[in-house]
VEXKENU-548078 format. One record per residue (C-alpha): residue number from 1; x, y, z; chain; residue in one letter. Coordinates in nm, 4 decimals. Last residue first. Example, Ala and Ser with C-alpha at 12.3 -4.5 7.8 and 13.67 -1.06 7.14 Angstrom:
// residues 2
+--------+----------+----------+----------+------+--------+
! martor !       xx !       yy !       zz ! paro ! marvex !
+--------+----------+----------+----------+------+--------+
!      2 !   1.3670 !  -0.1060 !   0.7140 !    A !      s !
!      1 !   1.2300 !  -0.4500 !   0.7800 !    A !      a !
+--------+----------+----------+----------+------+--------+
***
This chain:
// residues 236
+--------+----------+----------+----------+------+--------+
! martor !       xx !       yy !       zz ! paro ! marvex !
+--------+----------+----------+----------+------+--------+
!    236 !  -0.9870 !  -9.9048 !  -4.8343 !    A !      x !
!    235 !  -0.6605 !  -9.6951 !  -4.8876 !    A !      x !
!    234 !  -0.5485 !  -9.6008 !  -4.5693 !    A !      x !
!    233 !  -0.4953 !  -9.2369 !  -4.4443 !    A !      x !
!    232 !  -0.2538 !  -9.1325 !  -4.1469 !    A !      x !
!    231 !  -0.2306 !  -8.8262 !  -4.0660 !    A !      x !
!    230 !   0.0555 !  -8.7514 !  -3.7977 !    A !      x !
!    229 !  -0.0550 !  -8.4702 !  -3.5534 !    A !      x !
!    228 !   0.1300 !  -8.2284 !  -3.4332 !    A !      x !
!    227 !   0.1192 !  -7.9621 !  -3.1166 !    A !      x !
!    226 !  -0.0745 !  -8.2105 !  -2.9888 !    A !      x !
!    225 !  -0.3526 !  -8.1139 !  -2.6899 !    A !      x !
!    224 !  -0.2738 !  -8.0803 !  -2.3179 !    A !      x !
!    223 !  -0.4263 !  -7.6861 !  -2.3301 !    A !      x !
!    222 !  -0.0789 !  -7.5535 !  -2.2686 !    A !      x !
!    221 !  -0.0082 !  -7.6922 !  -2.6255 !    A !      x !
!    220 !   0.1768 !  -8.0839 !  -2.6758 !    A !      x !
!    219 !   0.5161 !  -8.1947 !  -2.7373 !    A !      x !
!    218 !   0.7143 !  -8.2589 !  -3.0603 !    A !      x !
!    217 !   0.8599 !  -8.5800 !  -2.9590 !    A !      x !
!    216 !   0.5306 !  -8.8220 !  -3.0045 !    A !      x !
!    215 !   0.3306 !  -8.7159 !  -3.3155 !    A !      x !
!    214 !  -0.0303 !  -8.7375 !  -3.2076 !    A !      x !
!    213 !  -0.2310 !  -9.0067 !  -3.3977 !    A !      x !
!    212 !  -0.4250 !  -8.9084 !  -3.6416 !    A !      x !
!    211 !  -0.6499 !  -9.2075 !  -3.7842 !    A !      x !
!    210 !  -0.8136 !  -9.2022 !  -4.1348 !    A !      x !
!    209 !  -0.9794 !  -9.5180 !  -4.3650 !    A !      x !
!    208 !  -0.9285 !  -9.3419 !  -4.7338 !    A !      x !
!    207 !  -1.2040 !  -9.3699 !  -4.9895 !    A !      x !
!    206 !  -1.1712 !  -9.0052 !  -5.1534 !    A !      x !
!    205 !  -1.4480 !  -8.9062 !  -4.9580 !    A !      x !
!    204 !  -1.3085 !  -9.0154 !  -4.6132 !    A !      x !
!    203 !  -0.9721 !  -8.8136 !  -4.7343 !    A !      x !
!    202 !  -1.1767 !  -8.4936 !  -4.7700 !    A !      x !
!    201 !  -1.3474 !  -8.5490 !  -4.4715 !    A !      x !
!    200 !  -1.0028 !  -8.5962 !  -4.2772 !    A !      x !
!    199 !  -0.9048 !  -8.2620 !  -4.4691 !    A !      x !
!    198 !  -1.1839 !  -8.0564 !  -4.3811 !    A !      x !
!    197 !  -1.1591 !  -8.1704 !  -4.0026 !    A !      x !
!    196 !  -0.8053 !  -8.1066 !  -4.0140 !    A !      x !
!    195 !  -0.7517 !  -7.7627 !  -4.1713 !    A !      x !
!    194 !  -0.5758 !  -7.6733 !  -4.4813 !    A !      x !
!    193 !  -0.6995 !  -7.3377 !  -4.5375 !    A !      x !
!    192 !  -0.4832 !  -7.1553 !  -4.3079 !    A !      x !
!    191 !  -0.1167 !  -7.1869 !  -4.4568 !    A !      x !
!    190 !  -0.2155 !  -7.0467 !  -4.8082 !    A !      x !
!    189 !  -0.0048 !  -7.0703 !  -5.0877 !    A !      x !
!    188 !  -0.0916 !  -7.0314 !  -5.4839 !    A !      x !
!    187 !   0.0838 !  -6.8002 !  -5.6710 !    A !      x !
!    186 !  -0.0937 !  -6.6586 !  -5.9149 !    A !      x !
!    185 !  -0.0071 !  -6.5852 !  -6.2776 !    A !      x !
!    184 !  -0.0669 !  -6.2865 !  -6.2872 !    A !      x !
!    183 !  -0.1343 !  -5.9717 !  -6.0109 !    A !      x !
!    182 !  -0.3626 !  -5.7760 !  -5.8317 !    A !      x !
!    181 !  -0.6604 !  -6.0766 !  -5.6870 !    A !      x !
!    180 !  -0.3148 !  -6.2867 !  -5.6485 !    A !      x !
!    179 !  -0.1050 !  -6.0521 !  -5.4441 !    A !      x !
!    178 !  -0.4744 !  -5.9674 !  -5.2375 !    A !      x !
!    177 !  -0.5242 !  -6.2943 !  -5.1619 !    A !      x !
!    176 !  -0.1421 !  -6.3652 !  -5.1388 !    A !      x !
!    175 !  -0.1265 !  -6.0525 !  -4.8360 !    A !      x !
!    174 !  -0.4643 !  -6.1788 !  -4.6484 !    A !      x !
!    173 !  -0.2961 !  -6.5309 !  -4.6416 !    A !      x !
!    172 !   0.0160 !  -6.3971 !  -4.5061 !    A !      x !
!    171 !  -0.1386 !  -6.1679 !  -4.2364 !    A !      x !
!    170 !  -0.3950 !  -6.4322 !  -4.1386 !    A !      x !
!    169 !  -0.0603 !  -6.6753 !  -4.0548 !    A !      x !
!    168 !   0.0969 !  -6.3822 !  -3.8506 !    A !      x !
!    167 !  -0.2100 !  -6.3089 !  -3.7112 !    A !      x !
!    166 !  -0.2516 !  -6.6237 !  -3.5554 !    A !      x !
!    165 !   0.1113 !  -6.6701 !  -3.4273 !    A !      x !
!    164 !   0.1087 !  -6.3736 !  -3.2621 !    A !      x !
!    163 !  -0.1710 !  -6.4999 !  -3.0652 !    A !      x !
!    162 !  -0.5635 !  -6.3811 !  -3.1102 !    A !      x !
!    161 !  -0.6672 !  -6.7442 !  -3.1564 !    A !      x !
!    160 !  -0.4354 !  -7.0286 !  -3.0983 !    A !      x !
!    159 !  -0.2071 !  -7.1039 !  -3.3557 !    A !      x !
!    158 !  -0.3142 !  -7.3912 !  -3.5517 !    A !      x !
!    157 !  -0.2235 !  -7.7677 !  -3.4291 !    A !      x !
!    156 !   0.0772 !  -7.8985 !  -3.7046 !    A !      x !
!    155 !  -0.0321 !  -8.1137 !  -3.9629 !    A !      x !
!    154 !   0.2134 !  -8.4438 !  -4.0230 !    A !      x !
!    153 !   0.1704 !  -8.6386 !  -4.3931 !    A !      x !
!    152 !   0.1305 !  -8.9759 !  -4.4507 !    A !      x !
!    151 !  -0.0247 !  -9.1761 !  -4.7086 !    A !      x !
!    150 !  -0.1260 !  -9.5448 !  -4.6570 !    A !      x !
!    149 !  -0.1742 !  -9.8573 !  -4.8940 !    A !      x !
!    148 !  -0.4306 ! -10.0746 !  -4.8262 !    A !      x !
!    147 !  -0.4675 ! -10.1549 !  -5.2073 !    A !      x !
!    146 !  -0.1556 !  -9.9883 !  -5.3972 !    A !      x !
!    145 !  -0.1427 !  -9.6545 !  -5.4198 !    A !      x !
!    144 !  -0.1453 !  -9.4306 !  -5.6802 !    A !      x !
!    143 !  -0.5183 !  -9.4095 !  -5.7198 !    A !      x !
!    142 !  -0.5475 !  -9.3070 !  -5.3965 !    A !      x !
!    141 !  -0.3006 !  -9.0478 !  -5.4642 !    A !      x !
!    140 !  -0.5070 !  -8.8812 !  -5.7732 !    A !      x !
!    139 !  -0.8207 !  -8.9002 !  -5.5467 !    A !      x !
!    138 !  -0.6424 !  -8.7336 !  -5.2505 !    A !      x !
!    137 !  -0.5504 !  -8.4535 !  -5.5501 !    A !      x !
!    136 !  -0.9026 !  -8.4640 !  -5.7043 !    A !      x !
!    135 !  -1.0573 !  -8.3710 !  -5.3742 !    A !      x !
!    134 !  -0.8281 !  -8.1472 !  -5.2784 !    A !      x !
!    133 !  -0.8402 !  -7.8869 !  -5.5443 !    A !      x !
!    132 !  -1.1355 !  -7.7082 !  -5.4329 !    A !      x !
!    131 !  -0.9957 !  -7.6440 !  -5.1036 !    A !      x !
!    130 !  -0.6906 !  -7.4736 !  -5.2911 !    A !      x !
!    129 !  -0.3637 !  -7.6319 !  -5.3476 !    A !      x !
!    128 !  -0.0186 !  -7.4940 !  -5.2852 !    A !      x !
!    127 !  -0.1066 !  -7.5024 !  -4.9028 !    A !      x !
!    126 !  -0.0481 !  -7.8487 !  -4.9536 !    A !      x !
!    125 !   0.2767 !  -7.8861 !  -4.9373 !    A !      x !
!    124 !   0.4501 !  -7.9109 !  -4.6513 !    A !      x !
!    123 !   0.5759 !  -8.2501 !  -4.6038 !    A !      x !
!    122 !   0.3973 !  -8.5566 !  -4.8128 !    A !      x !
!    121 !   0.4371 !  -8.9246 !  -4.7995 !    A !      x !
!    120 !   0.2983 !  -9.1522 !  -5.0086 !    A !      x !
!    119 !   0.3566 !  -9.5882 !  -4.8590 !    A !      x !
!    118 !   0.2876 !  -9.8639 !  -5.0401 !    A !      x !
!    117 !   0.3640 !  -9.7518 !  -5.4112 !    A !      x !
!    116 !   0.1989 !  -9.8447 !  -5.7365 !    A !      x !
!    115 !  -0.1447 !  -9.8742 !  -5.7703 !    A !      x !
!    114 !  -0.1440 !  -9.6652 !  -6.0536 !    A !      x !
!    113 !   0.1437 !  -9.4119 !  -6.1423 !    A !      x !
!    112 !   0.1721 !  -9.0986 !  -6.3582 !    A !      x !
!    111 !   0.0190 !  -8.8451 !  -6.1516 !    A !      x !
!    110 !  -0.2186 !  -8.5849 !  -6.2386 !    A !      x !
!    109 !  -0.3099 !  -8.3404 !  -6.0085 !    A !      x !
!    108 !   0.0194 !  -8.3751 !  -5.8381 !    A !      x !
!    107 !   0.1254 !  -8.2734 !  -6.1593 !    A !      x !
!    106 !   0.4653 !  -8.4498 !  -6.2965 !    A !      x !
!    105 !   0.8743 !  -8.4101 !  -6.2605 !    A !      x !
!    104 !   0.9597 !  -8.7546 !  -6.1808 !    A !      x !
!    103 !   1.2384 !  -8.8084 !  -5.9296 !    A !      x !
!    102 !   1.4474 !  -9.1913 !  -5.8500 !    A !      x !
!    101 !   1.5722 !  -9.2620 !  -5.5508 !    A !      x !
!    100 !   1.9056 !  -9.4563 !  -5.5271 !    A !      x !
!     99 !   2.0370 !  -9.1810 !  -5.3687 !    A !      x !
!     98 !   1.8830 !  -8.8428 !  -5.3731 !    A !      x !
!     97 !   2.1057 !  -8.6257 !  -5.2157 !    A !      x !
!     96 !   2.1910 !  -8.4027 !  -5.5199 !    A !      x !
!     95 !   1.9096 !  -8.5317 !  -5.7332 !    A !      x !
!     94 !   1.6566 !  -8.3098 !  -5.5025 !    A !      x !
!     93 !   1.7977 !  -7.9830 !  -5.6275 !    A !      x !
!     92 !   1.7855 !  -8.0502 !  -5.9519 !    A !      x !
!     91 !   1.4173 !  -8.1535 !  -5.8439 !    A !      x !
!     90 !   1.3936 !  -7.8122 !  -5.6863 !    A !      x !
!     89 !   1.4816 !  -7.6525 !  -6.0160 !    A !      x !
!     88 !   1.2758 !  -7.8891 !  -6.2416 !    A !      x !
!     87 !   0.9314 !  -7.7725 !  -6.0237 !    A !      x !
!     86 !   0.6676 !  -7.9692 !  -6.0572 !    A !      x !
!     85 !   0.7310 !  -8.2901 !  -5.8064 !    A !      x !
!     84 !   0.7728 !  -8.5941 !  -5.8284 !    A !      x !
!     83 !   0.9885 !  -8.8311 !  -5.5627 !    A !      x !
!     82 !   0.9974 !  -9.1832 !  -5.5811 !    A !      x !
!     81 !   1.1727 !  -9.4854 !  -5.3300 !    A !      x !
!     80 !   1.1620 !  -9.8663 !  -5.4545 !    A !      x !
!     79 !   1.2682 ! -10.0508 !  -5.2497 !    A !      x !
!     78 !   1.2648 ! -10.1446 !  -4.8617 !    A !      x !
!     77 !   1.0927 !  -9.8722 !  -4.7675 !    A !      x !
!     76 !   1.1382 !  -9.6874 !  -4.4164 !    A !      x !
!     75 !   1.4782 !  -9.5556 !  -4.3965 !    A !      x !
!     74 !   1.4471 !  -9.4473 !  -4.7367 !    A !      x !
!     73 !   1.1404 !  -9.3068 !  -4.7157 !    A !      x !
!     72 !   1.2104 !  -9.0680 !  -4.4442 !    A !      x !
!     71 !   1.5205 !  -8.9279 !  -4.6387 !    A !      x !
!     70 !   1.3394 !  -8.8886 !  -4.9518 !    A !      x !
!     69 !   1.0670 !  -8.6658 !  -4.7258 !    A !      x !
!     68 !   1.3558 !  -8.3533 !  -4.7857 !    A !      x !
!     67 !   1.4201 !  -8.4001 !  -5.1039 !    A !      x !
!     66 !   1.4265 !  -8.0613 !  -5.2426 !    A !      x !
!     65 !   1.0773 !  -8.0571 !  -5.3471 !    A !      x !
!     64 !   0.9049 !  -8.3810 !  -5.2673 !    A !      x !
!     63 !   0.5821 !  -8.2378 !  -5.3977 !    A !      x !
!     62 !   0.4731 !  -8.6101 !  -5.2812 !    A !      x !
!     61 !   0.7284 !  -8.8408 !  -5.2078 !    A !      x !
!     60 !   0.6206 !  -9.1423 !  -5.2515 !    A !      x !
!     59 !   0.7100 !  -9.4889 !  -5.1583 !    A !      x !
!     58 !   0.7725 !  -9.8670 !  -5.2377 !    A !      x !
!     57 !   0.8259 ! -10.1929 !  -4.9928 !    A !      x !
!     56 !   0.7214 ! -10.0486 !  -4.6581 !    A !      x !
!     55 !   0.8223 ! -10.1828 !  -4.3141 !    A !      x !
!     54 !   0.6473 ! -10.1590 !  -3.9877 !    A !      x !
!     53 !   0.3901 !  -9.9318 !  -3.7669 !    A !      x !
!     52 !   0.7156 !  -9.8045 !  -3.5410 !    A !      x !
!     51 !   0.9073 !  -9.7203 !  -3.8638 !    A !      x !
!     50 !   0.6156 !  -9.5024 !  -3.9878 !    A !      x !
!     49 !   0.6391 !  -9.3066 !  -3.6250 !    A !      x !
!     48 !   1.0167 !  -9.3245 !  -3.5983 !    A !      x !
!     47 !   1.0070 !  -9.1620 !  -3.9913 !    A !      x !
!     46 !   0.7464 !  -8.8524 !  -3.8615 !    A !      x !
!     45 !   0.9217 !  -8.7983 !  -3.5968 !    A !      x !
!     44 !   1.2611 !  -8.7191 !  -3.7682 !    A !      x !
!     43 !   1.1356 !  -8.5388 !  -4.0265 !    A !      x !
!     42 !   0.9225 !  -8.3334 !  -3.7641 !    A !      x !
!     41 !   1.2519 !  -8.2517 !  -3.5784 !    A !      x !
!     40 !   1.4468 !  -8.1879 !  -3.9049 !    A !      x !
!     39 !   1.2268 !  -7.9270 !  -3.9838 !    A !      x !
!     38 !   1.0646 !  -7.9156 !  -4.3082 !    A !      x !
!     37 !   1.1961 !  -7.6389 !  -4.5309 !    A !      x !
!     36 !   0.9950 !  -7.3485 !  -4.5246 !    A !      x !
!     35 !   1.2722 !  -7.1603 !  -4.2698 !    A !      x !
!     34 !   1.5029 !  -7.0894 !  -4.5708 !    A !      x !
!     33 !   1.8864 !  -7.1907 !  -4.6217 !    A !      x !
!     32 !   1.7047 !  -7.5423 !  -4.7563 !    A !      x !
!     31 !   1.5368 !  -7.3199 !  -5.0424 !    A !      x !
!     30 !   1.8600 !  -7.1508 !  -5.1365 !    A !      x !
!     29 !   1.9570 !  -7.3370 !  -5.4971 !    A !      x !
!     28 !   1.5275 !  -7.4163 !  -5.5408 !    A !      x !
!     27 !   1.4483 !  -7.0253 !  -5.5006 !    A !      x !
!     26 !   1.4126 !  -6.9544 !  -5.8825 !    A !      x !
!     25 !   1.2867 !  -7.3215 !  -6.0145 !    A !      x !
!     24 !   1.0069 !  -7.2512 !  -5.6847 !    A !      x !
!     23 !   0.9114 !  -6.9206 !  -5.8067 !    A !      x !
!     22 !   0.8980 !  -7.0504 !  -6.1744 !    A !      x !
!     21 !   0.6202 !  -7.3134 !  -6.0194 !    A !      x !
!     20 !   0.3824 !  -7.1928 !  -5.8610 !    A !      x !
!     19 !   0.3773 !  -6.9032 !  -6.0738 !    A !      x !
!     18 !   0.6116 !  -6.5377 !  -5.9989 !    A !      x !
!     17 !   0.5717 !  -6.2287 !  -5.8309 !    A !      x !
!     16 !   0.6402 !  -6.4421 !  -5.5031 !    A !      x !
!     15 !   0.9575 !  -6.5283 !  -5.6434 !    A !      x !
!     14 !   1.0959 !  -6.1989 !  -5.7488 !    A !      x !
!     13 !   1.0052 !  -6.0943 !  -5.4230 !    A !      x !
!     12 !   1.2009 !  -6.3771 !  -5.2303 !    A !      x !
!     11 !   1.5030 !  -6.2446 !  -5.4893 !    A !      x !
!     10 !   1.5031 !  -5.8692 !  -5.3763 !    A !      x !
!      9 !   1.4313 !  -5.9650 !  -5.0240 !    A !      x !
!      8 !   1.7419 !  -6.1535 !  -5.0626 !    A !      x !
!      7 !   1.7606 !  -6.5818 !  -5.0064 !    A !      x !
!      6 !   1.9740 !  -6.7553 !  -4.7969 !    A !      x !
!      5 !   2.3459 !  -6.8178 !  -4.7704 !    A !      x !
!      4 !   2.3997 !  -6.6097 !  -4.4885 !    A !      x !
!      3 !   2.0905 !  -6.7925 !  -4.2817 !    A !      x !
!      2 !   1.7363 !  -6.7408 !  -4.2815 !    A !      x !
!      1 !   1.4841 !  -6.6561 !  -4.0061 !    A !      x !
+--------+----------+----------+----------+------+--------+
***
């Protein structure tokens, strides 16, 4: 799952035994040796599909970690390009390859700008944020946005029931449930409690107009359903 120049065990513990965000300032130099970087493949989608509906003038990168979702925004907006994130490490990181783009470090919970950017993009994320959490987070991007602006983030189809998949995913939550019920500070990530129908409620609340179109390229389930889905919420 990782390369050479990836993390140890010894230093993916230390993370996980850290916060949010210390664990993400320690693996930030190796984080793009490491499977939980965004695939190129759903990059790559994800910026045909957003190129497909048009040109942007400003975006956001959401939790843009490493800098990943800068690349999608640049060869979709025409300006002004942002990342923010919490963690100075990953931003570090970020300013690498970062261009012309400029990087806050700020909350998600509590972001700097108002009606600022066309286009919020976000790519793996938020299993850093509890259900509870969500509402004020879409609410925090809505406010960020300008008037019919849109944020976009792809969701992947969960594993199906009973496969390896499944209880690999239930394993990890049931092992940061119990790291975080044992240990201090938490660290918050959870891969099944972000799930679509929540989420497109959650978005509906927060005053966003939502469509999910399947993301073409990435191929659909035995069943004939998406294996990913691009959200797309509008600001009303």
């Amino acid at each position: 799952m990782f390369t050479e120049r990836g993390p140890t065990v010894r230093e993916l513990v230390g993370q996980a035994l850290s916060s949010v965000e210390r664990g993400y300032d320690l693996l930030a130099p190796k984080f793009d040796e490491t499977p939980f970087r965004t695939p190129e493949v759903v990059l790559s989608a994800t910026a045909d599909a957003l190129a497909a509906r048009g040109a942007y003038a400003t975006g956001l990168d959401l939790c843009c970690g490493t800098g990943a979702g800068l690349g999608v925004l640049r060869q979709v907006c025409r300006e002004r390009v942002v990342g923010v994130d919490r963690s100075a490490g990953m931003l570090a990181v970020a300013a690498a390859s970062a261009g012309a783009a400029s990087l806050v470090r700020a909350d998600a919970l509590a972001l700097p700008f108002r009606g600022a950017f066309d286009l919020a993009v976000s790519f793996g994320a938020f299993g850093h944020f509890l259900p509870h959490q969500r509402p004020a987070l879409f609410a925090e991007v809505h406010a960020a946005l300008r008037p019919g602006g849109l944020l976009a983030f792809p969701i992947t189809a969960p594993p199906r029931v009973g496969s390896a998949g499944y209880w690999v995913l239930w394993g990890f939550d049931a092992a940061m449930r119990v790291r975080n019920a044992l240990w201090r500070p938490p660290f918050v990530m959870y891969y099944r409690t972000f799930r679509l129908p929540d989420v497109r409620a959650e978005l509906t609340e927060a005053g966003f107009t939502v469509e999910t179109p399947a993301l073409s390229g990435l191929g659909h389930r035995p069943d004939g359903s998406p294996r990913c889905r691009l959200v797309l919420a509008h600001r009303r």
